[in-house]
N, C-alpha and C positions, 0 to 999 in steps of 0.2 A: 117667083118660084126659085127657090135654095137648089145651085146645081147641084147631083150628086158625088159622090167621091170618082177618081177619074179612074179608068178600067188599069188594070194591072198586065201586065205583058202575061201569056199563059205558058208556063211553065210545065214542061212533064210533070208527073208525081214522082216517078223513079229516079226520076234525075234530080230534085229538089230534094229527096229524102236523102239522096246519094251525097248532094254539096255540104249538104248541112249535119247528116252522119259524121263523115271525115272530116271538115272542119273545127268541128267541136273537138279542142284539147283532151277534155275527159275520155271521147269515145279513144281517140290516136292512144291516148297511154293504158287504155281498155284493154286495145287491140294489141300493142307493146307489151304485155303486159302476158297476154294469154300467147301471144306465139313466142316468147322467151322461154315460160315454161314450159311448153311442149317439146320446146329444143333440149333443153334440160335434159328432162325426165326420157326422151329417144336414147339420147347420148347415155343416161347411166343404166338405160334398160340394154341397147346392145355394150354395152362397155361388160355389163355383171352376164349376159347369156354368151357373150366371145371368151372369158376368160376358160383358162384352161379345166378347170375342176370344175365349171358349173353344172356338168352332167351327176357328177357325187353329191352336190349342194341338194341340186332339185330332188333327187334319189331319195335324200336323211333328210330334208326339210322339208320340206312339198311332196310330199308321197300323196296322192289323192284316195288308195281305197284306205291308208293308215287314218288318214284323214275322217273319212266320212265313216270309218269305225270308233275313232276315241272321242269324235264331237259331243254323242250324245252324254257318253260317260262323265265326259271332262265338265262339261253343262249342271249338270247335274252337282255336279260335285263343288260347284260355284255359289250354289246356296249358301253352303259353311260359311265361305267370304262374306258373304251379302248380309249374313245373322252378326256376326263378328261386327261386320262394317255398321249397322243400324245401332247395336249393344251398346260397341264404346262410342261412338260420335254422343248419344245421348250423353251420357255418362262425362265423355270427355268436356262438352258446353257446361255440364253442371260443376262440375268441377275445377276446370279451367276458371270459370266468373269467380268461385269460392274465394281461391286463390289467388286469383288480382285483387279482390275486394281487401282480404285480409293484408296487401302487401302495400295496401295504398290506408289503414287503419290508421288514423291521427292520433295522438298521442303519446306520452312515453310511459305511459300502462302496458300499452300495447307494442311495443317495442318485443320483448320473445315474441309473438305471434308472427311478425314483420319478418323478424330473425329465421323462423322457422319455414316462412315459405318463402323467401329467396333460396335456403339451404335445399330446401326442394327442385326447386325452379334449375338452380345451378345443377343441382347432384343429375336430375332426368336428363336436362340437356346437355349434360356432357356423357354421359354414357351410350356408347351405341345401344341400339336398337336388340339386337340379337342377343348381347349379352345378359339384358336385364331379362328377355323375354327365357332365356336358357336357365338365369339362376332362379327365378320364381315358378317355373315350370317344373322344372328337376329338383331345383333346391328345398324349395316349402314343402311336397306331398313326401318329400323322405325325412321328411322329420318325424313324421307318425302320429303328428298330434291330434287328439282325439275333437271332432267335429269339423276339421278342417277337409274340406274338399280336394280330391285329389284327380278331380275331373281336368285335361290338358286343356277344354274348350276355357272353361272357368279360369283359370291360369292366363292362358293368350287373352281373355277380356280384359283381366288386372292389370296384364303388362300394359297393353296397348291405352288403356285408361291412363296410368302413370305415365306413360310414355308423351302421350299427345296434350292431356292436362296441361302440361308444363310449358309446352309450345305457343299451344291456346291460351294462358294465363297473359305470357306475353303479349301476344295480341289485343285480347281484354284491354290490359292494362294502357298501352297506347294509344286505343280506342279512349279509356276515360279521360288519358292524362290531355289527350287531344280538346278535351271541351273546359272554355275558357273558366276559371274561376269562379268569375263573376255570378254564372248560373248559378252555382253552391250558395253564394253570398246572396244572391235575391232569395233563393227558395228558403232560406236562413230566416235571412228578414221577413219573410210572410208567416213566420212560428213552426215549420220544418224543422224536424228535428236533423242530425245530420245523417242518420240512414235514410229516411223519408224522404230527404233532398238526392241522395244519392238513389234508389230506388224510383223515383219518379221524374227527376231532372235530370243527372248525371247518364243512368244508365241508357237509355230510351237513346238517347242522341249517341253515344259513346256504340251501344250495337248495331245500330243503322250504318255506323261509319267503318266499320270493320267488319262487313259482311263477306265481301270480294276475298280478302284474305283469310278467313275462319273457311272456305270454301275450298281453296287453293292448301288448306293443310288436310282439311278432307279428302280431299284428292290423293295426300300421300297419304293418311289414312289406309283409305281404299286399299292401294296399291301393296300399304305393308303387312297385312292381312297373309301376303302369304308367307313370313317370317313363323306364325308357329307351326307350319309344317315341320319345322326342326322339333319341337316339342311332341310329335304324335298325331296333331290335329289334320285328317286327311282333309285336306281342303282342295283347292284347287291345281295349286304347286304339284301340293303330292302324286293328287291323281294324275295329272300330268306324266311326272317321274315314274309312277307304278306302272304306267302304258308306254313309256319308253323303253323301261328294263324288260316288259314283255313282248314287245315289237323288236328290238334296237334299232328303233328310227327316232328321231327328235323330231318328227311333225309333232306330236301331242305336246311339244312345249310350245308350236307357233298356236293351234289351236286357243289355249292359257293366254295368249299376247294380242289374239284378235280380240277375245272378249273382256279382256281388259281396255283395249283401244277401243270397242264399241261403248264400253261406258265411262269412258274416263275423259274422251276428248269432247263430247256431250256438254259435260259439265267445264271445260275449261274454255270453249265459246260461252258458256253460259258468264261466267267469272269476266269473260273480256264487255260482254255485253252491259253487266250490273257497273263497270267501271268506268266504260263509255258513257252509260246512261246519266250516270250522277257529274262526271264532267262534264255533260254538253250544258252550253248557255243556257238552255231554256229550261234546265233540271227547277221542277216545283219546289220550293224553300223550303222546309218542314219545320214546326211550329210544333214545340212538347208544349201539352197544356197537363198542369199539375194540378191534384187537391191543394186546398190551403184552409188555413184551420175557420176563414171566417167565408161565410155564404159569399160567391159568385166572384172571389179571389183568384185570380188567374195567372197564370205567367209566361 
């Protein structure tokens, strides 16, 4: 008869849990880790409630009944952003792709095309934000021309379409310029024409790989959204401002700043998450399979 295994000396469980907790590196720099910040965050909490003025701070910024009276208002009035924010993001992904596609057109037929949307590209991205959004807001509906919309909503979609287009284009484009040649040259060789090679091989890989970042411009997007408040558009900003100048407290701009941080920092764990994801070793390979002109051609 096989002896069995020999008895183990018996151990508390408290105290086994306890040796082997604190031993493990990971938990020590766990533990390092969470009692640094709390030391922090003590230190600039009495550091900002010691300072001389923070009784006027908490007064015009933290006012709790100003508060719990502009929230719903300001809520509401957050819509406007969120219509704005869905508009152009459509608008801008179709656009943007246009744009790169056109800037990457081979040829020298196509050469003005090339020419015209870099002069684009160039013109949006160097111009601030606010000014483009001021001249087509102000400048186009005083022209009077007949059919042309003179609605401010309509106006802040154009700019912010132009606007991000341009950004977005960029990205496209380094997204396609990122995939090797070679793809073009086989989808060529299986009787692809060269949009149908670009369309089904180029593109497919090329937006997979620029997602994190078309995300991370969304984000300012979002954010800039409340730039045509200078144009008219009561958005979020405004409302904001309109409940300041009839309180005069500036709680109703921290209100505008939570519910920008509730939906903003959402999505930029999400951006870290898709970027982790695809760098980790074990990320699944992705494999574009394309038509080809002859049955069960593959690539």
């Amino acid at each position: 008869m096989e002896a069995g295994p020999p008895d183990l000396p018996s151990v508390p469980p408290g105290r086994a849990w306890r040796d082997v907790s604190l031993g493990d590196p990971r938990t020590r720099a766990t533990l390092i880790s969470i009692t640094s910040t709390v030391i922090v965050f003590v230190v600039l909490a009495l550091a900002i409630t010691n300072a001389p003025g923070w009784d006027d701070v908490r007064e015009s910024f933290f006012n709790g009944p100003v508060f719990a009276d502009s929230w719903p208002k300001i809520l509401s009035a957050f819509w406007v952003n969120v219509r704005l924010f869905l508009i152009s993001e459509v608008l801008v992904l179709i656009v943007g792709l246009a744009i790169a596609i056109l800037r990457g057109a081979p040829g020298p037929a196509m050469f003005p095309v090339r020419l015209l949307a870099t002069v684009y590209v160039d013109v949006f991205r160097a111009l601030p934000g606010i000014l483009v959004i001021f001249i087509l807001g102000f400048g186009v509906p005083a022209l009077g021309l007949p059919g042309v919309p003179i609605d401010p909503f309509f106006w802040a979609v154009v700019s912010l379409t132009l606007l991000y287009s341009a950004y977005v284009s960029e990205v496209y484009r380094a997204g396609i310029d990122s995939v090797h040649p070679s793809q073009m040259a086989a989808a060529r060789s299986l009787g692809l024409s060269q949009w149908q090679g670009m369309r089904h091989v180029v593109l497919p890989q090329a937006v997979r790989r620029v997602v994190p970042p078309l995300l991370n411009d969304f984000i300012g997007l979002q954010k800039d959204t409340v730039l045509v408040s200078f144009v008219g558009v009561v958005e979020v900003f405004r409302a904001s401002a309109i409940r300041q100048a009839g309180s005069f407290n500036f709680t109703p701009y921290l209100c505008a700043a939570l519910i920008f941080l509730v939906l903003t920092i959402p999505l930029a764990r999400l951006v870290d998450w898709l970027i982790a994801r695809d760098r980790s070793p074990g990320a699944p390979l992705r494999v574009v399979q394309t038509g080809a002109t002859n049955a069960g051609d593959r690539t």
